[in-house]
GUTORTOR-862086 format. One record per residue (C-alpha): residue number from 1; residue in three letters; x, y, z. Coordinates in Angstrom, 2 decimals. Example, Ala and Ser with C-alpha at 12.3 -4.5 7.8 and 13.67 -1.06 7.14 Angstrom:
! residues 2
<rec><i>1</i><aa>Ala</aa><east>12.30</east><north>-4.50</north><up>7.80</up></rec>
<rec><i>2</i><aa>Ser</aa><east>13.67</east><north>-1.06</north><up>7.14</up></rec>
This chain:
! residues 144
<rec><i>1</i><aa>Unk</aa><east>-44.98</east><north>94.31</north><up>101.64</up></rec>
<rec><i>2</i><aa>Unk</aa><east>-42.44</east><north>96.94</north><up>103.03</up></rec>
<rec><i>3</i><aa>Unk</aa><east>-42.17</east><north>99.76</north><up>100.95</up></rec>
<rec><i>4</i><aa>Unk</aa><east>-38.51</east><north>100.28</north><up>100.56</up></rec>
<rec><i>5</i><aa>Unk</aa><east>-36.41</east><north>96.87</north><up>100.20</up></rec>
<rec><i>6</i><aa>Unk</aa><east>-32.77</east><north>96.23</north><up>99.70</up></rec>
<rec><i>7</i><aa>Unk</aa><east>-30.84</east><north>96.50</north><up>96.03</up></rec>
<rec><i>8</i><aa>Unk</aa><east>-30.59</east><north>92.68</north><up>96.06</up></rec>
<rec><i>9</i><aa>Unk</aa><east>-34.26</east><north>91.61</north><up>97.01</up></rec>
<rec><i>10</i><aa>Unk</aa><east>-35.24</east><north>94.62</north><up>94.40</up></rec>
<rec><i>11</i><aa>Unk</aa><east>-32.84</east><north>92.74</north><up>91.78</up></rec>
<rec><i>12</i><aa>Unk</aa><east>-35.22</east><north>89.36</north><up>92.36</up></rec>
<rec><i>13</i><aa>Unk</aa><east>-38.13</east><north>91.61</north><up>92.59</up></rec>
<rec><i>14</i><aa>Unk</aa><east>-37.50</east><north>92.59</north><up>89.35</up></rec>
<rec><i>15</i><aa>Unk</aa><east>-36.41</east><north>89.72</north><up>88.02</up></rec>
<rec><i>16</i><aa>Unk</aa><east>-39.68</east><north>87.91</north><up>89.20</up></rec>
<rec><i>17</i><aa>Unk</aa><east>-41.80</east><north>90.82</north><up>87.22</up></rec>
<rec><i>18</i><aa>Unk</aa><east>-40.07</east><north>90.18</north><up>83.86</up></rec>
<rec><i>19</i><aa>Unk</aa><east>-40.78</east><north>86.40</north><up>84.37</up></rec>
<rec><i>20</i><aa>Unk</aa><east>-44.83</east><north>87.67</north><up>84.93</up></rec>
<rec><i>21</i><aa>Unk</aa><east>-44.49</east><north>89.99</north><up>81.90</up></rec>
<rec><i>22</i><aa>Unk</aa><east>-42.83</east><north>87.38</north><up>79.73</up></rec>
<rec><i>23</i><aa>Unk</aa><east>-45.27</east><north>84.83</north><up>80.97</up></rec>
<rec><i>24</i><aa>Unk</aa><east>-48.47</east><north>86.93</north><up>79.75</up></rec>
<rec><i>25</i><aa>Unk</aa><east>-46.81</east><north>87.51</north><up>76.15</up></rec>
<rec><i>26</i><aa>Unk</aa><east>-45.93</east><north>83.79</north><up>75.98</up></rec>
<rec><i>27</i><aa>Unk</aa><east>-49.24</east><north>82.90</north><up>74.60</up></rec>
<rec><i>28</i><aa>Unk</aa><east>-49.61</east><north>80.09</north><up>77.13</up></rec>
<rec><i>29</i><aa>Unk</aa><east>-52.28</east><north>81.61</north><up>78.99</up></rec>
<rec><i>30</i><aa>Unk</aa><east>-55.97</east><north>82.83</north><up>77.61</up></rec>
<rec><i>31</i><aa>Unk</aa><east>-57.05</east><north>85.92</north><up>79.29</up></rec>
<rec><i>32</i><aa>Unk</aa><east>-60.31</east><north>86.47</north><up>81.34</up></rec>
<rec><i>33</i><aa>Unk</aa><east>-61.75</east><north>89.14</north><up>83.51</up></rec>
<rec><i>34</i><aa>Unk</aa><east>-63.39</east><north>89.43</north><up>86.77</up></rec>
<rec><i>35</i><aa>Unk</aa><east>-61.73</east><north>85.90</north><up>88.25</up></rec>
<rec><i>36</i><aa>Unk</aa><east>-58.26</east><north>84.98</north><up>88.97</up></rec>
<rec><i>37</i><aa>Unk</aa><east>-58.86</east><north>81.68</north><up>86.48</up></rec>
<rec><i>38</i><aa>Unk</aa><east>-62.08</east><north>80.88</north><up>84.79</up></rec>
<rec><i>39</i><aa>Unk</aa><east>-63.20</east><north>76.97</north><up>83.51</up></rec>
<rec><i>40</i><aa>Unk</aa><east>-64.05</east><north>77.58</north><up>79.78</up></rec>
<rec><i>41</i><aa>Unk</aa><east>-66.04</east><north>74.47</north><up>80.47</up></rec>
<rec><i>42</i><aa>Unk</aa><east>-64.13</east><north>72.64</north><up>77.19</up></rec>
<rec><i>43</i><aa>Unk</aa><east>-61.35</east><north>71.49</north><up>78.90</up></rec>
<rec><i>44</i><aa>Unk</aa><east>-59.43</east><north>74.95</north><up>79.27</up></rec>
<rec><i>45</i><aa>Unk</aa><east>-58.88</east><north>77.94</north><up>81.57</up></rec>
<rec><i>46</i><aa>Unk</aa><east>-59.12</east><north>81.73</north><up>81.37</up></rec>
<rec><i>47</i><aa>Unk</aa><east>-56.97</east><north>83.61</north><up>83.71</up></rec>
<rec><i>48</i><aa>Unk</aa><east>-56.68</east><north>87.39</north><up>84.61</up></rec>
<rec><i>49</i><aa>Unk</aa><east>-53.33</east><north>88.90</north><up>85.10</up></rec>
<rec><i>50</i><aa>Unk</aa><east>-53.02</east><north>88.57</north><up>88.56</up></rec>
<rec><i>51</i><aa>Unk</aa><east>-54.09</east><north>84.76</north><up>88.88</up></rec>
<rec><i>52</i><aa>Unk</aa><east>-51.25</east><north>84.02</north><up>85.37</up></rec>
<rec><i>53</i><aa>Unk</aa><east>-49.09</east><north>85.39</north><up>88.35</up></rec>
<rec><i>54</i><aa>Unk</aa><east>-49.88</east><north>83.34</north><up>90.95</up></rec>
<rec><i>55</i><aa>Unk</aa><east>-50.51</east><north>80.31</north><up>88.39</up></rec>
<rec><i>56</i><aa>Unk</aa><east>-47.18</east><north>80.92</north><up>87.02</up></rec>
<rec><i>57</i><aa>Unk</aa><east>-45.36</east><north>81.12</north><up>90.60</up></rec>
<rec><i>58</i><aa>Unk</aa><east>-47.09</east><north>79.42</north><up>93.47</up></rec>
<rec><i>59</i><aa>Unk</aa><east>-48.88</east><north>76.70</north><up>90.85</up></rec>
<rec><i>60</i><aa>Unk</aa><east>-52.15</east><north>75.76</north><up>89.90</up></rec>
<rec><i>61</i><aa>Unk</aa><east>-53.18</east><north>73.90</north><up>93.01</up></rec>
<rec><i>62</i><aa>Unk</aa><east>-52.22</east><north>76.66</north><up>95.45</up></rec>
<rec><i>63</i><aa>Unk</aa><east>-54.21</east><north>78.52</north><up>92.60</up></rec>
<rec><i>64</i><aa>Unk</aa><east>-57.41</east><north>76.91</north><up>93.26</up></rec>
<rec><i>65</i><aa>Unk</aa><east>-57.00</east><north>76.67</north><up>97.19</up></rec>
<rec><i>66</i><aa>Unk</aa><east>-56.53</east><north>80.38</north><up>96.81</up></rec>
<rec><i>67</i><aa>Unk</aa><east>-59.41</east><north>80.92</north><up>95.23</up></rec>
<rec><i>68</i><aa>Unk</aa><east>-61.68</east><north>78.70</north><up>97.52</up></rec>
<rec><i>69</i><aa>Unk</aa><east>-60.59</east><north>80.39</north><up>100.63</up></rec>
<rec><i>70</i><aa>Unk</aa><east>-61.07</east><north>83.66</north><up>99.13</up></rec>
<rec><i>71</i><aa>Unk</aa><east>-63.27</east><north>83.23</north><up>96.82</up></rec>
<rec><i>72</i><aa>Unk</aa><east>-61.01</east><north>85.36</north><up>94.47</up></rec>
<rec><i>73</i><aa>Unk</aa><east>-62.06</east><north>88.47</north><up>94.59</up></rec>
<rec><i>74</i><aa>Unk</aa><east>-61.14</east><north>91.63</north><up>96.43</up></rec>
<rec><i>75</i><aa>Unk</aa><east>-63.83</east><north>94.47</north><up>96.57</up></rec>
<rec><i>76</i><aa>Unk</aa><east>-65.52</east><north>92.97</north><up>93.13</up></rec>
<rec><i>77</i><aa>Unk</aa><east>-62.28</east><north>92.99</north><up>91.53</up></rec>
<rec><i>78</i><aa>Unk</aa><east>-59.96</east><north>89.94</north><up>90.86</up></rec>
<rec><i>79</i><aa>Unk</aa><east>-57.30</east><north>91.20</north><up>92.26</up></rec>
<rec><i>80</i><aa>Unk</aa><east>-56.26</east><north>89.03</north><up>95.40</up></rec>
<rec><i>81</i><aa>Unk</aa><east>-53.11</east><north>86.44</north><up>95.07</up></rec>
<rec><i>82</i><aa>Unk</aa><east>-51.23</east><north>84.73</north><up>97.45</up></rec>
<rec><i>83</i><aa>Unk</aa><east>-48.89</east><north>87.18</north><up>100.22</up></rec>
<rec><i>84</i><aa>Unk</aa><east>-45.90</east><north>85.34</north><up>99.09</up></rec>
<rec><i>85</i><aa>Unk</aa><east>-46.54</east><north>85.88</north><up>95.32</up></rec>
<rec><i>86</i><aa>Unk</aa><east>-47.14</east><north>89.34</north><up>96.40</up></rec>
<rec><i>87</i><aa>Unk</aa><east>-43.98</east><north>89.78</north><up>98.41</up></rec>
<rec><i>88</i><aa>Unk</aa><east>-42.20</east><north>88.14</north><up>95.42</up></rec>
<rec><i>89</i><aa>Unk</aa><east>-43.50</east><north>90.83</north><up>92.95</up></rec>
<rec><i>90</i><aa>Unk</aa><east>-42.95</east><north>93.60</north><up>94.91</up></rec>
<rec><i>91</i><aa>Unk</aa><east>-46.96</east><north>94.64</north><up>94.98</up></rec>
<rec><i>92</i><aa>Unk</aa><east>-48.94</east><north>96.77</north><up>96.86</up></rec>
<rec><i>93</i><aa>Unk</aa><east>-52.81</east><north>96.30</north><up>97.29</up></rec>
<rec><i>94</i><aa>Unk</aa><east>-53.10</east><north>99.52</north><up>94.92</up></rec>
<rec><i>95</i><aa>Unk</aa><east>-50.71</east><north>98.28</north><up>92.27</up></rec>
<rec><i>96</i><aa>Unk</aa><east>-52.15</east><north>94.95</north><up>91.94</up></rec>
<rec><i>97</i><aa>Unk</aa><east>-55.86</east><north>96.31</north><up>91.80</up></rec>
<rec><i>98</i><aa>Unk</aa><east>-54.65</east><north>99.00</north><up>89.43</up></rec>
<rec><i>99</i><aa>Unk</aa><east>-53.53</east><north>95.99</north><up>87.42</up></rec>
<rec><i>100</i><aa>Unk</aa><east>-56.63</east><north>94.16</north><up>87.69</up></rec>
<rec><i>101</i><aa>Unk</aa><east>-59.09</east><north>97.13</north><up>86.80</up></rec>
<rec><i>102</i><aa>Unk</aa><east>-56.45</east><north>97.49</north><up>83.84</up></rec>
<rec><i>103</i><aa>Unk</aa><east>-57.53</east><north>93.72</north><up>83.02</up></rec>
<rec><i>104</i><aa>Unk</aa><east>-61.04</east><north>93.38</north><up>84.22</up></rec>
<rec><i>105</i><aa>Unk</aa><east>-62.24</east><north>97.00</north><up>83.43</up></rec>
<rec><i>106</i><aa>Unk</aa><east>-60.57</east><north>98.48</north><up>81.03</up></rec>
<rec><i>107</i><aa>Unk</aa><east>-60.15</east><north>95.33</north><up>78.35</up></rec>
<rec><i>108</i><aa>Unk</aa><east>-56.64</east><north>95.92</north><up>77.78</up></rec>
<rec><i>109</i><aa>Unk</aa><east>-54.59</east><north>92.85</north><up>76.32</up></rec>
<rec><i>110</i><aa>Unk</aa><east>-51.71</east><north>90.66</north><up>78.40</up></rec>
<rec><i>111</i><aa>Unk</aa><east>-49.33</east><north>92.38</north><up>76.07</up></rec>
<rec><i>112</i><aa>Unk</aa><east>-50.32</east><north>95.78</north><up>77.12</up></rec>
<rec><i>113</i><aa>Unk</aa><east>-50.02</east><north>94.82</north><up>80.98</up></rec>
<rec><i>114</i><aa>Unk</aa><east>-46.76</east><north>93.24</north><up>79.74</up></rec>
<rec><i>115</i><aa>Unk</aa><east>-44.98</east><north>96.37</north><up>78.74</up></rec>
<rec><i>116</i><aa>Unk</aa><east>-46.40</east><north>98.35</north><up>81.95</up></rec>
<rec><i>117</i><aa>Unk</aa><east>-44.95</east><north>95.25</north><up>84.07</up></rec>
<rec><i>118</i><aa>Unk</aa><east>-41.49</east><north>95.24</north><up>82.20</up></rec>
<rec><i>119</i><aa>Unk</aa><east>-41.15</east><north>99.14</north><up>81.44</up></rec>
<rec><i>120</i><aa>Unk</aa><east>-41.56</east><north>99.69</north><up>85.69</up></rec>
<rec><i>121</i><aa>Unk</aa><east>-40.22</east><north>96.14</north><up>86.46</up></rec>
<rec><i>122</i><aa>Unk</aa><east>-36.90</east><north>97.94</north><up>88.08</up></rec>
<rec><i>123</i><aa>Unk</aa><east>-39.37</east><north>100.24</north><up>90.08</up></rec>
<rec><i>124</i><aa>Unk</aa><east>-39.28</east><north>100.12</north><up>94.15</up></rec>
<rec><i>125</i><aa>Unk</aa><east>-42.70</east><north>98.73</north><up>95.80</up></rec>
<rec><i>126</i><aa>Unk</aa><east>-43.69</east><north>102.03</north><up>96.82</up></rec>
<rec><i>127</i><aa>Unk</aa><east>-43.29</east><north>103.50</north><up>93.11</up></rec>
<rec><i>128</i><aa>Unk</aa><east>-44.62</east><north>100.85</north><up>91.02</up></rec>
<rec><i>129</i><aa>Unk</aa><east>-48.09</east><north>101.60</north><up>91.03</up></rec>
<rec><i>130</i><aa>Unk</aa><east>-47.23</east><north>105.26</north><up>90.19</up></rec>
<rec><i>131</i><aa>Unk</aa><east>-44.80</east><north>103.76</north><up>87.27</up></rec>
<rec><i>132</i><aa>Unk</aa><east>-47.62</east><north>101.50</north><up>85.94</up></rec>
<rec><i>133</i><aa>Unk</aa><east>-50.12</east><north>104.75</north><up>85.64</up></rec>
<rec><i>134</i><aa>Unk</aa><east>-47.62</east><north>107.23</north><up>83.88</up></rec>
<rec><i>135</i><aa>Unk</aa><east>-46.87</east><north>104.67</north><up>81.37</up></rec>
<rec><i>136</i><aa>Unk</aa><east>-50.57</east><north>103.40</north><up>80.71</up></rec>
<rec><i>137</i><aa>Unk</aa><east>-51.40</east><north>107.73</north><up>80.27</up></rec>
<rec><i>138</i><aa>Unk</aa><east>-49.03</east><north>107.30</north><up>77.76</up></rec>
<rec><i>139</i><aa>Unk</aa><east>-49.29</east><north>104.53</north><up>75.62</up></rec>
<rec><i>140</i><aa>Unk</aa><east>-52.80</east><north>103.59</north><up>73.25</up></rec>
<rec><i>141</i><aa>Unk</aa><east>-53.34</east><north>99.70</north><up>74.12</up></rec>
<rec><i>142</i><aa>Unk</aa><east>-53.67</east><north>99.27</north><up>70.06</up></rec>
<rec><i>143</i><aa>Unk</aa><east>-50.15</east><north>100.75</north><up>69.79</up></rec>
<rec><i>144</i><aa>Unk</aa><east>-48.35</east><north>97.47</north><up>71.40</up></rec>
């Protein structure tokens, strides 16, 4: 991902991370750590932030080829997705990991991730991850 991108791919940029945000509110999705989706074994799936991303944009089969080829983890944190998805949410490695340890090691709810995702969402690449910080310092996760 290039740091600095044009006013109009930074408009679908951050129209793409208000989709993600609304997508972990919408209730749709049950949260899990440490894998980018986890069988339940009862007929449904968990998934972390970063795989309701790449579930909710590249689908559920690209999904599951993702995590086969890369076994879905980056460093012992769920926090690979697909470069396109990526690209299309304006992510750096840090951001999305920061946004996985959020998930994975820190316990905090979709919702909470939500408002870091929409209250940066207009945020350039190279900012974001900076954004998502300041306003996690600032906010309790029971406040939401």
């Amino acid at each position: 991902m290039i740091d600095l991108v044009t006013t109009e791919e930074m408009h679908d940029i951050t129209n793409a991370r208000l989709e993600w945000a609304k997508a972990l509110r919408s209730g749709f999705y049950r949260q899990a750590k440490g894998q980018l989706i986890k069988d339940n074994g009862n007929g449904t799936y968990g998934f972390c932030c970063i795989g309701v991303a790449t579930l909710h944009f590249a689908g559920m089969d690209a999904l599951q080829r993702h995590v086969h080829e890369n076994s879905g983890y980056d460093g012992g944190f769920n926090c690979q997705m697909p470069k396109e998805v990526e690209n299309k949410l304006g992510l750096t490695f840090d951001s999305r990991s920061q946004l996985a340890t959020y998930n994975d090691r820190d316990g905090v709810t979709f919702d909470f991730i939500a408002t870091l995702i929409e209250r940066n969402a207009d945020k350039q690449p190279s900012d974001f991850l900076h954004g998502i910080v300041t306003t996690a310092t600032t906010l309790q996760p029971d406040s939401l």
